[in-house]
RODO-2510 file (C-alpha; in nm, 4 decimals, decimal comma):
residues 514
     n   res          X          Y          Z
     1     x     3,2195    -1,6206     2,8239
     2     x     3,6032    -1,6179     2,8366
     3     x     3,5351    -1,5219     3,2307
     4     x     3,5152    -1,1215     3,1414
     5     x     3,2539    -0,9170     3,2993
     6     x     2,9310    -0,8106     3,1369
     7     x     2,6613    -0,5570     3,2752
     8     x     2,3514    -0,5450     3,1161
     9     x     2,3059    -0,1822     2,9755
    10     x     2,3177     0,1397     3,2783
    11     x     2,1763     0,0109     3,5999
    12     x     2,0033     0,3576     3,7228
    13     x     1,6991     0,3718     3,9169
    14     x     1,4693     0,6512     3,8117
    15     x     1,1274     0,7206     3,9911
    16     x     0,8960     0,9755     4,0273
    17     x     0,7296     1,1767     4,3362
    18     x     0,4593     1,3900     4,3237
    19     x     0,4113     1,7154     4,5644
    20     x     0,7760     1,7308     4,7130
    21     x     0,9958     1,9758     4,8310
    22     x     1,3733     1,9770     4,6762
    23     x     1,5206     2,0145     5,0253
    24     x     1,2981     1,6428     5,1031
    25     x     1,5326     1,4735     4,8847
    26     x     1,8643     1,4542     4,9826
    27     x     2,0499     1,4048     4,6430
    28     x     2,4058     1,4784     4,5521
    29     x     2,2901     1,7265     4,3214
    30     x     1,9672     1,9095     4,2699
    31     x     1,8873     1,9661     3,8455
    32     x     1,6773     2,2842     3,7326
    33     x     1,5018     2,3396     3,4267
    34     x     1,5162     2,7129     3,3367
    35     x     1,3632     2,9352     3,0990
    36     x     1,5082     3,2436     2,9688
    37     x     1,2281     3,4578     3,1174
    38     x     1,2572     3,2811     3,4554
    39     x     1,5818     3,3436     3,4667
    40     x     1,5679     3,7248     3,3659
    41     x     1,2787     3,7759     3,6178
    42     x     1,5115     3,5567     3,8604
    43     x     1,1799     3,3737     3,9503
    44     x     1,3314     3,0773     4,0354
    45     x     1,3473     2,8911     4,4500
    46     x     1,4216     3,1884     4,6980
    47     x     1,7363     2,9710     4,7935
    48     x     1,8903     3,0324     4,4786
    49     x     1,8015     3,3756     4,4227
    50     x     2,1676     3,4827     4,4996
    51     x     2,2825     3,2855     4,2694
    52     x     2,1389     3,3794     4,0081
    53     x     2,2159     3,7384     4,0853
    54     x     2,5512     3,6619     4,0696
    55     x     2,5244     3,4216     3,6826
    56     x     2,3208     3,6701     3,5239
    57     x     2,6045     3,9649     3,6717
    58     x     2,9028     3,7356     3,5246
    59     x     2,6721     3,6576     3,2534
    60     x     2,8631     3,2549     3,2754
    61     x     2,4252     3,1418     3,1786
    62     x     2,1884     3,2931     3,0143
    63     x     1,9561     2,9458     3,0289
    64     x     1,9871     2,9046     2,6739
    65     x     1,8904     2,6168     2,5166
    66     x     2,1169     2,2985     2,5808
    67     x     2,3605     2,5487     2,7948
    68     x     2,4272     2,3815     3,1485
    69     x     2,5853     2,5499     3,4262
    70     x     2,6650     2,3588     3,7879
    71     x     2,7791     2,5205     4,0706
    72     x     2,8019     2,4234     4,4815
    73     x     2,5331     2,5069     4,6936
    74     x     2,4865     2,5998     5,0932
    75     x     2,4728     2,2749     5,2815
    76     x     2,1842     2,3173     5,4325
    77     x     1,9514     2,2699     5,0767
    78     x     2,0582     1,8930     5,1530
    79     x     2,2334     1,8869     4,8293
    80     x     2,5975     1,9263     4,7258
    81     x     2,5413     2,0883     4,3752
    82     x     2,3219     2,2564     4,1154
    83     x     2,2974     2,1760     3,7867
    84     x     2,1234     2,4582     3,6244
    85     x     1,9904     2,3315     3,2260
    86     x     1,9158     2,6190     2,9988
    87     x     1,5706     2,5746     2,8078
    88     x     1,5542     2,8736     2,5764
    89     x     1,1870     3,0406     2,5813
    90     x     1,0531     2,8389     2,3038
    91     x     0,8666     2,5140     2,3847
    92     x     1,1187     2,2055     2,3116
    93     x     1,0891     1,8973     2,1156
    94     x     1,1230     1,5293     2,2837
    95     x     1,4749     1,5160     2,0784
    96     x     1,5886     1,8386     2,2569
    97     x     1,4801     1,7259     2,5807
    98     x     1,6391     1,4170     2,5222
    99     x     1,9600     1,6327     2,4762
   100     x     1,9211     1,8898     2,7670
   101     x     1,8829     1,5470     2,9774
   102     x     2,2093     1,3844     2,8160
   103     x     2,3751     1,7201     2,8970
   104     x     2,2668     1,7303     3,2133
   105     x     2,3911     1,3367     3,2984
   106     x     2,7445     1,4175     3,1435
   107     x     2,7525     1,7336     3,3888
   108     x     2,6672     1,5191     3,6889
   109     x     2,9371     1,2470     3,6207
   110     x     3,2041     1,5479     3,5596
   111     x     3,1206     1,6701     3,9554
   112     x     3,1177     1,2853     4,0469
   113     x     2,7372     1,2857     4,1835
   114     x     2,5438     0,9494     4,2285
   115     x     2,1880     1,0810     4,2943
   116     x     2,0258     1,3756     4,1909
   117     x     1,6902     1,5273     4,2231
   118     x     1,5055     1,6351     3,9000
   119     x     1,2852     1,9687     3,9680
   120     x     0,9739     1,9273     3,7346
   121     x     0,8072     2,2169     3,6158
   122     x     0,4754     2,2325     3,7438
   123     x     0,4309     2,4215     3,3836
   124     x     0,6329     2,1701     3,1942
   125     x     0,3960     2,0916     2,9056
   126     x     0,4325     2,4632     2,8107
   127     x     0,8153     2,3952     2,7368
   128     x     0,6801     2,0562     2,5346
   129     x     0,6465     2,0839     2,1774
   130     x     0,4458     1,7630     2,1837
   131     x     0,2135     1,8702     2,4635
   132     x     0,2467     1,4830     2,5885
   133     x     0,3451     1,3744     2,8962
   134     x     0,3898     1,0592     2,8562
   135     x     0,6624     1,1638     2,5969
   136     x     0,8168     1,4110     2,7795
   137     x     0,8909     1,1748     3,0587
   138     x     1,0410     0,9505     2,8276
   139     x     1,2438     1,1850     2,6641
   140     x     1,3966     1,3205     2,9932
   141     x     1,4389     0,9618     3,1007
   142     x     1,6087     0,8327     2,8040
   143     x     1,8626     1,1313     2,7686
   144     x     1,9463     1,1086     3,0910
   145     x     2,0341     0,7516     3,1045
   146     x     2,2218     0,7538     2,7587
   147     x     2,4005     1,0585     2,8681
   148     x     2,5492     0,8854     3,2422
   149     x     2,6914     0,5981     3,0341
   150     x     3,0216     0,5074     3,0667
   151     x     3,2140     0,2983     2,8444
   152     x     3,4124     0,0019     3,0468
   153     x     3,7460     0,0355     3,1413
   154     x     4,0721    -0,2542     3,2133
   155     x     4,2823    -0,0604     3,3587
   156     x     4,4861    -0,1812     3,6718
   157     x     4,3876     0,0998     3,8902
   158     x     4,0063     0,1293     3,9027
   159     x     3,8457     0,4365     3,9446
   160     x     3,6492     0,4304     4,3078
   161     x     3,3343     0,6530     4,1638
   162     x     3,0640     0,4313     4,0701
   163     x     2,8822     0,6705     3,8526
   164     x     2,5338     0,7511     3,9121
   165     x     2,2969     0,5383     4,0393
   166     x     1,9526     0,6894     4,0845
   167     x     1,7390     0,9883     3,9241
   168     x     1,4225     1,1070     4,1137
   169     x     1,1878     1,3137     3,8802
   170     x     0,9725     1,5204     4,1129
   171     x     0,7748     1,8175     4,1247
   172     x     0,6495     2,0643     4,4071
   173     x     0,2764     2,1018     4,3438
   174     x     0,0046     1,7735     4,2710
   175     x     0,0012     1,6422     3,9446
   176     x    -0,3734     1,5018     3,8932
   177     x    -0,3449     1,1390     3,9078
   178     x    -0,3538     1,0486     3,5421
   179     x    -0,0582     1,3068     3,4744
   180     x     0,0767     1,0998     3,7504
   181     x     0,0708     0,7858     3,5986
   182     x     0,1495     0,9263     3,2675
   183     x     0,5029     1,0289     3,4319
   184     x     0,5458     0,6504     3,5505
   185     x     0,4696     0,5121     3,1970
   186     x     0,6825     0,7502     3,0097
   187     x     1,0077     0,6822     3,2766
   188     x     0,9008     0,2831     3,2267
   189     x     0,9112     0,3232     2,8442
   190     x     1,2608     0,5367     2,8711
   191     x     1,4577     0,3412     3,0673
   192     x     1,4190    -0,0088     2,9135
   193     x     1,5054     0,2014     2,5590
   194     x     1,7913     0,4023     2,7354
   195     x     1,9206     0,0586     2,9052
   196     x     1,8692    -0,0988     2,5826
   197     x     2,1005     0,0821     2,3558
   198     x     2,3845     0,0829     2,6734
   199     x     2,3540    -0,2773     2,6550
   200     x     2,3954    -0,2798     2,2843
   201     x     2,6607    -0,0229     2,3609
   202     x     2,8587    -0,2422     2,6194
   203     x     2,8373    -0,5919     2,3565
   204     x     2,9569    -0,3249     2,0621
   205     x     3,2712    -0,2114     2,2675
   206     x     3,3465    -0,5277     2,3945
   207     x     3,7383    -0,6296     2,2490
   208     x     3,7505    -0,8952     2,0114
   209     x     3,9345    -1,1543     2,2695
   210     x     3,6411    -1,1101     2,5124
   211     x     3,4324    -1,1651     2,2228
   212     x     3,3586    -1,4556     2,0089
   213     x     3,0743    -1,5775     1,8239
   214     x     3,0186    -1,7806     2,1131
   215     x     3,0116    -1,5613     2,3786
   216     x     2,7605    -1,3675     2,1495
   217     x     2,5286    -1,6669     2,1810
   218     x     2,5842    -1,6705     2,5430
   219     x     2,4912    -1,3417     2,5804
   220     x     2,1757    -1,4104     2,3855
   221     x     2,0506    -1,6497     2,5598
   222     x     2,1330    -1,4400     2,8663
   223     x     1,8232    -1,2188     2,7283
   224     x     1,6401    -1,4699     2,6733
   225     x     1,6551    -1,6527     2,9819
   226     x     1,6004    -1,3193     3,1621
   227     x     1,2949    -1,2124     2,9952
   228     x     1,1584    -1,6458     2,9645
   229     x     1,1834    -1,6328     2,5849
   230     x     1,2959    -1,9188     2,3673
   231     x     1,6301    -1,9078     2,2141
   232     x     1,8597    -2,1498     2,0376
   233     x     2,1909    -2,1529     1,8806
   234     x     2,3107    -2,3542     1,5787
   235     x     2,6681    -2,5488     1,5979
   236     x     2,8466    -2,6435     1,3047
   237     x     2,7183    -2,9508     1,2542
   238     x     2,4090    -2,8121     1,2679
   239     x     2,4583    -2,5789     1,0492
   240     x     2,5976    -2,8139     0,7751
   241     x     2,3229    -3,0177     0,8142
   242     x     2,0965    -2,7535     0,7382
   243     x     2,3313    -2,6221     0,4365
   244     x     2,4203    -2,2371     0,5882
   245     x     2,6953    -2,2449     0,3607
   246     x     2,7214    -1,8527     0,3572
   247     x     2,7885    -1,8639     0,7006
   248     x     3,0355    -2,1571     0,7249
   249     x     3,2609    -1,9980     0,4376
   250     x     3,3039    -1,6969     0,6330
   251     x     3,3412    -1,8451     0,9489
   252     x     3,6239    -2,1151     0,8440
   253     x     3,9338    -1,8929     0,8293
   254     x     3,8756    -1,8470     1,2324
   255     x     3,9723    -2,0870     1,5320
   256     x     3,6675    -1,9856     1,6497
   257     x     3,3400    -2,1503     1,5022
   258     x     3,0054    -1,9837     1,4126
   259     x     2,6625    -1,9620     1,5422
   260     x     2,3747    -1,9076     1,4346
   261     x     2,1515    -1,7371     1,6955
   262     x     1,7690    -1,6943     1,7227
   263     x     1,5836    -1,5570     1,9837
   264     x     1,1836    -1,5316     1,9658
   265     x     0,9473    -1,2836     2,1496
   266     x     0,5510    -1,3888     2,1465
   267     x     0,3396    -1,1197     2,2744
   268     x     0,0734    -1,2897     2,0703
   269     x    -0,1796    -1,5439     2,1484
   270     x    -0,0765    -1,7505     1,8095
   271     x     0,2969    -1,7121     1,6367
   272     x     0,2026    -1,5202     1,3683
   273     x     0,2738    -1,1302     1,1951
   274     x     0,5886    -1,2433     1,3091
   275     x     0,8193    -0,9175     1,2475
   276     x     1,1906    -1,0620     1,1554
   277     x     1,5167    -0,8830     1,2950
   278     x     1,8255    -1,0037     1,1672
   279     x     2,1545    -0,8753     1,2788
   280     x     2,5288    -0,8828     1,1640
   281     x     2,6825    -1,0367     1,3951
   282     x     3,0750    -1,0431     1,3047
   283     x     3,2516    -0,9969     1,6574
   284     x     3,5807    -0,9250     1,4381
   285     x     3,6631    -0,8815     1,1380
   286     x     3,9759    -0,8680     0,9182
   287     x     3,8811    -0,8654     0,5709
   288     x     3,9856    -1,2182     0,5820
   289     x     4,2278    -1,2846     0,2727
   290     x     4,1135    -0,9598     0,1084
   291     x     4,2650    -0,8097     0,3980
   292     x     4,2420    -0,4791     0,5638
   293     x     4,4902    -0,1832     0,5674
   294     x     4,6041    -0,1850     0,9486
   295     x     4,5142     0,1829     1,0320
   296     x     4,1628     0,2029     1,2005
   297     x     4,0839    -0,2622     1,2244
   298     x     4,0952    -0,2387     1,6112
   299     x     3,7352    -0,0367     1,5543
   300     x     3,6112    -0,3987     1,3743
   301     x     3,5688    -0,4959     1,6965
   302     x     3,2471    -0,2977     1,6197
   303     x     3,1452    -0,5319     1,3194
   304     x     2,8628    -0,6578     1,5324
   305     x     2,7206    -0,3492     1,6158
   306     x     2,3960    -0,4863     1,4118
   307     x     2,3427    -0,7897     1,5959
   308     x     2,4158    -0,5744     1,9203
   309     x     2,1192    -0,3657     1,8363
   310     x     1,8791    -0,6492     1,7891
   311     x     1,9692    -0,8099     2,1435
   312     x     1,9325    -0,4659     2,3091
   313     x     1,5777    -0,4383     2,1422
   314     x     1,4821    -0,7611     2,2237
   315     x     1,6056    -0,7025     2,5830
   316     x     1,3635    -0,3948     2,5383
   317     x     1,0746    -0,6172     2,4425
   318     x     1,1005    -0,8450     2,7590
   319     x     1,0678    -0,5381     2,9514
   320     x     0,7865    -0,3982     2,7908
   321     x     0,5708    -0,6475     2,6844
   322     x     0,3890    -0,5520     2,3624
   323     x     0,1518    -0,7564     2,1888
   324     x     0,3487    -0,7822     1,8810
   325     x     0,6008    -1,1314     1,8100
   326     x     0,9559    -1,0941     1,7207
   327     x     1,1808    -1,3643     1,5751
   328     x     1,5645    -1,2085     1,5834
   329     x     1,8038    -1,3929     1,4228
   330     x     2,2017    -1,3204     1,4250
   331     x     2,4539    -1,4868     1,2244
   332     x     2,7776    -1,4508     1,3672
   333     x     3,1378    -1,5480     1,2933
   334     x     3,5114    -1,4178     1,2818
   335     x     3,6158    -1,3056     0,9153
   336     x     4,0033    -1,4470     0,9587
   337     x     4,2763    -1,4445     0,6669
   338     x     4,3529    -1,8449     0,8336
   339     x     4,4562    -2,1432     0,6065
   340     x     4,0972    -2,2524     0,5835
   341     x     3,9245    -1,9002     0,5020
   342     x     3,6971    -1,8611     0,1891
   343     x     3,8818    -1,6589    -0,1260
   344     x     3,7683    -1,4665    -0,3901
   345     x     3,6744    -1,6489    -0,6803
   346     x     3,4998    -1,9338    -0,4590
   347     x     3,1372    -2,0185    -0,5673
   348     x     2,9553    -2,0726    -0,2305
   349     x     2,5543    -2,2399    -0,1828
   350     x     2,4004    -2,0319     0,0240
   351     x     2,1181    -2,1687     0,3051
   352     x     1,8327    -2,0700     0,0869
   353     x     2,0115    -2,2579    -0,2208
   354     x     2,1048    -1,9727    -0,3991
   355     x     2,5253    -1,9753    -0,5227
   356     x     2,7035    -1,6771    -0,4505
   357     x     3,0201    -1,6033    -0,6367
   358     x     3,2778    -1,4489    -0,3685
   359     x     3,4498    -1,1536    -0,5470
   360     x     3,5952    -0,9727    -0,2058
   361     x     3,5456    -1,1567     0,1359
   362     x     3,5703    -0,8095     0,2493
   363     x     3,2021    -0,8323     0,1716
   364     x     3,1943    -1,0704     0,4558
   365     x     2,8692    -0,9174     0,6621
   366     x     2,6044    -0,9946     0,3410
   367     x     2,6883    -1,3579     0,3043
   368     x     2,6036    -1,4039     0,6664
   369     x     2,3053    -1,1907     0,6388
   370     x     2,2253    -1,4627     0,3335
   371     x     2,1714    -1,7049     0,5597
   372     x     1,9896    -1,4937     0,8257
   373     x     1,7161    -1,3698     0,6441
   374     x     1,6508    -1,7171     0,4625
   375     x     1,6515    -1,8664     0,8181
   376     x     1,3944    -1,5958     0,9608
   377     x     1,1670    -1,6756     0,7216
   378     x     1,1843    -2,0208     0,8097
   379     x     1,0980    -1,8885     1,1272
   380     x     0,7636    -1,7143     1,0889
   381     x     0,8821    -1,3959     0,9760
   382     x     0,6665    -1,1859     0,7231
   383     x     0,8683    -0,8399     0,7249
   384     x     1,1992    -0,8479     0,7832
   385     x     1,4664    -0,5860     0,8485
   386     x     1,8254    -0,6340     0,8799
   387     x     2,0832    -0,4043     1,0553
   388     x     2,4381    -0,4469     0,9775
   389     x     2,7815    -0,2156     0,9943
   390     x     2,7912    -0,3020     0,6075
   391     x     2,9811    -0,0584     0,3561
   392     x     3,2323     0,2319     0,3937
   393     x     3,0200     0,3653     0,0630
   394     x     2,7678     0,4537     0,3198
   395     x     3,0146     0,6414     0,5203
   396     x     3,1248     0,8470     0,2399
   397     x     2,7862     0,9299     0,1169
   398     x     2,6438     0,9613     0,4945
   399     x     2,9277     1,0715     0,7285
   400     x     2,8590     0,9302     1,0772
   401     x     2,5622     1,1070     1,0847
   402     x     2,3202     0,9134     0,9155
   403     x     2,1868     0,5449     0,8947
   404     x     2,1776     0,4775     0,4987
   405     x     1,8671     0,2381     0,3965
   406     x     1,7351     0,0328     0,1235
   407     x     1,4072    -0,1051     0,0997
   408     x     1,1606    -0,2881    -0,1758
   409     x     0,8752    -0,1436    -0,0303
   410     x     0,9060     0,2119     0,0097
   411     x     0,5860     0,2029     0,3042
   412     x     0,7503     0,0132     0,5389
   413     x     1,1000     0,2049     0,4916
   414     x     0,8727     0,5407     0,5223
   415     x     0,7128     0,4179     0,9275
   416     x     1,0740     0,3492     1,0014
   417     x     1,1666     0,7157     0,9342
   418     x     0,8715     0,8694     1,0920
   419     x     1,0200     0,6377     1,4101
   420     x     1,3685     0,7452     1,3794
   421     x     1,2149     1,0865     1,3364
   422     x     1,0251     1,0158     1,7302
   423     x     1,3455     0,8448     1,8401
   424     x     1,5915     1,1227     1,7387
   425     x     1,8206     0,9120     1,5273
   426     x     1,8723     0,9966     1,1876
   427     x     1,8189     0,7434     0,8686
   428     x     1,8207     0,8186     0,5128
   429     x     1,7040     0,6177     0,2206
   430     x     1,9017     0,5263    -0,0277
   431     x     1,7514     0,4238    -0,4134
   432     x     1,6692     0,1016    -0,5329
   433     x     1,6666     0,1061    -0,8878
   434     x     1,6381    -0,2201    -1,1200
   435     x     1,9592    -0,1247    -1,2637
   436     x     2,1173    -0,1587    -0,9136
   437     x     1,9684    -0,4900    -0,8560
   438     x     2,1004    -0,5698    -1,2095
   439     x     2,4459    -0,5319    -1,1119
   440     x     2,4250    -0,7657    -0,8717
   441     x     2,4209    -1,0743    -1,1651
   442     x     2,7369    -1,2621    -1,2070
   443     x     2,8373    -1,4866    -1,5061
   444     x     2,8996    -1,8071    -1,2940
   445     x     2,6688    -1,8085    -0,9950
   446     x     2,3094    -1,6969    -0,8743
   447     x     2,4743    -1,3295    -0,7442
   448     x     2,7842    -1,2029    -0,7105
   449     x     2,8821    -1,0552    -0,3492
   450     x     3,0491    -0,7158    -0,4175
   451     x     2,9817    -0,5027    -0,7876
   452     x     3,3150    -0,2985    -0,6945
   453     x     3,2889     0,0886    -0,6100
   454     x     2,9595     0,1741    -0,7836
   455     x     2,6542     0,2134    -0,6163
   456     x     2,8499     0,0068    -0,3239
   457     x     2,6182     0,0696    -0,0028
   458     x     2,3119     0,0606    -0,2457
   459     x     2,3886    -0,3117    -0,4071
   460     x     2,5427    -0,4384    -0,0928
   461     x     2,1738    -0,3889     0,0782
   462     x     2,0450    -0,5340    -0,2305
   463     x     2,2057    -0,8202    -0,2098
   464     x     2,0674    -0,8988     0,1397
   465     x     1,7341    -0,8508     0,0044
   466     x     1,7096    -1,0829    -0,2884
   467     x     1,7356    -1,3376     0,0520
   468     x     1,3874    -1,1890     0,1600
   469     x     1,2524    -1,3798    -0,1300
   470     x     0,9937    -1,1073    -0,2251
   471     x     0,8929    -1,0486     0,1083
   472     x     0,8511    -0,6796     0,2601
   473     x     1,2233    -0,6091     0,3844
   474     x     1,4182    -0,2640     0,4975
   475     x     1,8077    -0,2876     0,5302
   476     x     2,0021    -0,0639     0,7546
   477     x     2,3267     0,0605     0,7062
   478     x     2,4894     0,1232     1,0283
   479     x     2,8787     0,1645     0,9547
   480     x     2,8967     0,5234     1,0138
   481     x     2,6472     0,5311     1,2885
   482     x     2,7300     0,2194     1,5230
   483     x     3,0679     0,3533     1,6574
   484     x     3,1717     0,7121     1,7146
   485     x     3,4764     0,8984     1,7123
   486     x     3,3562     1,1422     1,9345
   487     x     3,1298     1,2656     2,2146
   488     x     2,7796     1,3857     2,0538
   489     x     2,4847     1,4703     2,1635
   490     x     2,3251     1,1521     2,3342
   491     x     2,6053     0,9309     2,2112
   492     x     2,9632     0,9132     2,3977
   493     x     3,2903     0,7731     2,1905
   494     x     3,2689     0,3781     2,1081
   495     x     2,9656     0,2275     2,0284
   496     x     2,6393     0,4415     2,0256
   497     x     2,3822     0,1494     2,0136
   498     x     2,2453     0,3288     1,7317
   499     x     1,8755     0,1872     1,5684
   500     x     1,7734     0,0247     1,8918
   501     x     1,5091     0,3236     2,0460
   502     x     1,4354     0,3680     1,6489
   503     x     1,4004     0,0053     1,5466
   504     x     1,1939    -0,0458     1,9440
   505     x     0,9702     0,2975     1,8548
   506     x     0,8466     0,1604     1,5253
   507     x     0,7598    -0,2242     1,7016
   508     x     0,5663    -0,0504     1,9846
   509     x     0,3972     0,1676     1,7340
   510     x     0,3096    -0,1281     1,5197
   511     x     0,1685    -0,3403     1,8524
   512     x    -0,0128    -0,0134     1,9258
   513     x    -0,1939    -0,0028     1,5628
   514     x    -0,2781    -0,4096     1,5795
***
C-alpha cells in the first residue's frame, strides 16, 4: 500500500458506569450537561458552585443550546478541566445531541485532554426529544467521536498530543438495569457508525500518490479480512475477460491499472434479499483528455469519497452484525489525460453489453458505475444504491449542504430520507422525469454519457440507473457533501464521510423490519 500509514477510523474507547461519583474518575477533563434553569438556580455539583457564580456574573454562558464553555478546575476534583455544554431548556433532538457532543470533542482537543468523564443526567430523557435511550446514547456517542477526529498530518515535526483516547459516560445515581444496558447498546451502535465515517474520512483524504486503485483494494480486503467476510478483486485480465469495458476505458490513460472490488456481508442463513452498494471509486481524477481547469483538482483526490463510504459501512456491518446481506461493489481507476486514455467521440461496450458513446470523459465516475451495478446484480443484488461524488450540477443546485438523489422507485428513495432524517445528514431528491431519461439517447450508441448542462446531476444519475436493469435503485449525489471546505457541525475540513451513518441507519432498520 505504497508503505503509508492507515488507521482504521478514531480509535476511542467509550464505556459506561453506572452509580459513580465524578471525583472516582480521574479524567483530564470532566463534561457537564446544563440546562438553562440549572444554571440560573446554580443547582449544579457544590464544587462548582463558585464557578458558576462567577459565569453567570461575567455572563461568558448562559448554557444555551450548543454554547460550550471550559475552564480549569481545583486539583483536588481529580480533573484538570470543565467543559460546561449548554442545553437550552427545551428537550433536544438526537441530531442536536449529536452536535452538543461534536462541540464538546472539538473543545477537549483545543485544551489537549485525552480522557474525559461524561456527567449523565440522572433526568436525561427529559432533555430527549425522542424519549429513547438507546438513541440518546448513540447520539452522544457518535457526536463525540466525529467531533475528536483529526485529519492526518506529514509534516516533519509531529505533534506529541495524541488526541483523545477514551470517553466514560457515567452517571451518579442507579440506572435500572435495562436503562443500563440500553446505554451499552446505544454507545455499541455509535461508535462502529462514528468510527465508520472516520474511516471513510481517513481513505477520502488520503493524497492521490498514497492512493491507487490498488491500494483501494487492499484496503478492502483489509475490512474484509477483519470482520471474516469474502472479498475479491478483479485484475485486468480479468476484467477483459469478463468484458468491463466501461471500466477499462477509463482506467487506460493511467500507469496505474483498475480493480474491480467486491466485498460481501451474509448475516443471512441463505444469500438472498441481497441489498447492493456500489461505490465510485476514482482515487484521482483529472478529467482525463477533457481536462480540468487547475484551480481546486488537488480536492479530486476526493473522487472516491463514494466508494469510501461503502467500505466504512461495511466496516460498520462487521461490527454490528445484522441479519441483513450486503454485496458492495467498487469500481475504481485513475481518470489520466495519458497516451492510452479514452476520448470523446469513442463508442465503448459496457459490462452489461450496452455501448456508450463518450461525449466528455469528464463524465468519468458513471461509466465505472456502468459496470458496477451490472456486476452487483450478477452478484445477488435485488436493490441497489450507488453513491458517487458525480456532478458539479448538484453542487450548484445543492450547495455543500445537501446529498442530491435520483431514484425509479420513489419508496425506497422515501426510507432513505426518513434515515438521513435519524442520521442527521441531509439528502434531497431530485426528479426523474421520462423526458430526462430521454435525453440520455444518442444517435450512434445504446446512451450517451453526458447530455451537456441541462438537467446535468439529474441525467448523470439516470444514466447509472438504466444499469439497474429495472431493478429498484436510489443514486446518491455526494459532490458537494463528501469533502468540506470548512469546519461544520459534526464534520471537520476534508472529507466528512458523508452517507455512511445514513446509508448504515436505513440497513439496520431494514434487518430490524425482516
Amino acid at each position: 500500500m505504497n508503505g503509508h500509514p492507515f488507521s482504521e477510523g478514531q480509535d476511542i474507547t467509550v464505556t459506561w458506569k453506572d452509580h459513580t461519583e465524578a471525583a472516582q474518575l480521574s479524567m483530564d477533563a470532566l463534561v457537564v450537561m446544563v440546562s438553562q434553569k440549572d444554571f440560573e438556580d446554580n443547582a449544579l455539583s457544590p464544587s462548582l458552585a463558585p464557578i458558576v457564580q462567577q459565569l453567570r456574573d461575567s455572563r461568558l454562558f448562559g448554557a444555551a443550546f450548543n454554547q460550550i464553555h471550559a475552564l480549569p478546575v481545583p486539583d483536588s476534583s481529580g480533573h484538570r478541566a470543565v467543559i460546561l455544554v449548554g442545553i437550552g431548556e427545551r428537550p433536544l433532538t438526537s441530531e442536536e445531541l449529536r452536535l452538543a457532543a461534536a462541540q464538546a470533542a472539538k473543545t477537549a482537543l483545543k485544551i489537549q485532554a485525552q480522557s474525559l468523564a461524561w456527567e449523565v443526567p440522572i433526568t436525561m430523557m427529559r432533555f430527549t426529544a425522542e424519549q429513547n435511550t438507546i438513541t440518546a446514547a448513540q447520539a452522544i456517542t457518535e457526536g463525540f467521536i466525529l467531533g475528536a477526529y483529526r485529519i492526518k498530518q506529514y509534516k516533519r515535526n509531529h505533534p506529541t498530543y495524541p488526541g483523545i483516547k477514551e470517553l466514560v459516560l457515567f452517571r451518579k445515581g442507579n440506572a435500572d438495569p435495562r436503562e443500563a444496558e440500553e446505554w451499552r447498546q446505544g454507545i455499541v451502535r455509535g461508535k462502529a457508525a462514528a468510527e465508520a465515517t472516520c474511516l471513510a474520512r481517513d481513505l477520502t483524504n488520503l493524497p492521490g500518490n498514497m492512493l491507487v486503485p490498488e491500494d483501494l483494494a487492499k484496503h478492502a480486503q483489509r475490512i474484509a479480512r477483519k470482520h471474516g467476510m469474502e472479498s475479491h478483486t478483479l485484475d485486468v485480465e480479468e476484467q477483459k475477460a469478463l468484458g468491463m469495458g466501461g471500466l477499462l476505458s477509463v482506467g487506460q490513460g493511467s500507469i496505474q491499472p483498475p480493480r474491480m472490488i467486491v466485498i460481501k456481508y451474509q448475516g443471512r442463513d441463505s444469500w438472498d434479499d441481497v441489498i447492493g452498494l456500489v461505490g465510485k471509486g476514482i482515487t484521482f481524477d483529472t478529467g482525463g483528455i477533457s481536462l480540468k481547469k487547475r484551480l481546486g483538482m488537488e480536492e479530486m483526490i476526493s473522487d472516491m469519497a463514494g466508494a469510501a463510504a461503502v467500505l466504512g459501512v461495511m466496516n460498520a456491518l462487521g461490527t454490528l452484525k445484522p441479519k441483513v446481506n450486503v454485496v458492495a461493489v467498487i469500481p475504481s481507476a485513475e481518470n489520466m489525460p495519458g497516451g492510452g486514455a479514452f476520448k470523446p467521440g469513442d463508442v465503448i461496450r459496457s459490462f452489461s453489453g450496452r455501448t456508450i458513446e463518450v461525449l466528455n470523459t469528464d463524465a468519468e465516475g458513471r461509466v465505472v458505475l456502468a459496470d458496477g451495478m451490472t456486476y452487483a446484480r450478477q452478484l445477488g443484488a435485488v436493490r441497489l444504491i450507488d453513491v458517487a461524488t458525480l456532478t458539479g450540477a448538484v453542487v450548484t443546485a445543492l450547495g455543500d449542504v445537501a446529498t442530491g438523489a435520483v431514484t425509479n422507485d420513489d419508496t425506497f428513495l422515501q426510507e432513505l430520507i426518513l434515515a438521513s432524517k435519524r442520521s442527521g445528514e441531509k439528502v434531497w431528491p431530485l426528479p426523474a422525469y421520462k423526458e430526462f431519461w430521454d435525453m440520455l439517447k444518442s444517435d450512434v450508441a445504446d446512451i450517451r454519457n453526458s447530455t451537456g448542462g441541462r438537467g446535468a446531476a439529474i441525467t448523470a444519475g439516470l444514466f447509472i440507473g438504466t444499469f439497474a436493469e429495472g431493478l429498484p435503485w436510489v443514486h446518491l449525489d455526494i459532490a458537494g457533501t463528501a469533502y468540506a471546505q470548512k469546519e461544520r457541525g459534526v464534520n471537520p475540513k476534508g472529507g466528512t464521510g458523508v452517507m455512511v451513518r445514513t446509508l448504515l441507519e436505513w440497513i439496520l432498520s431494514q434487518a430490524a423490519s425482516s
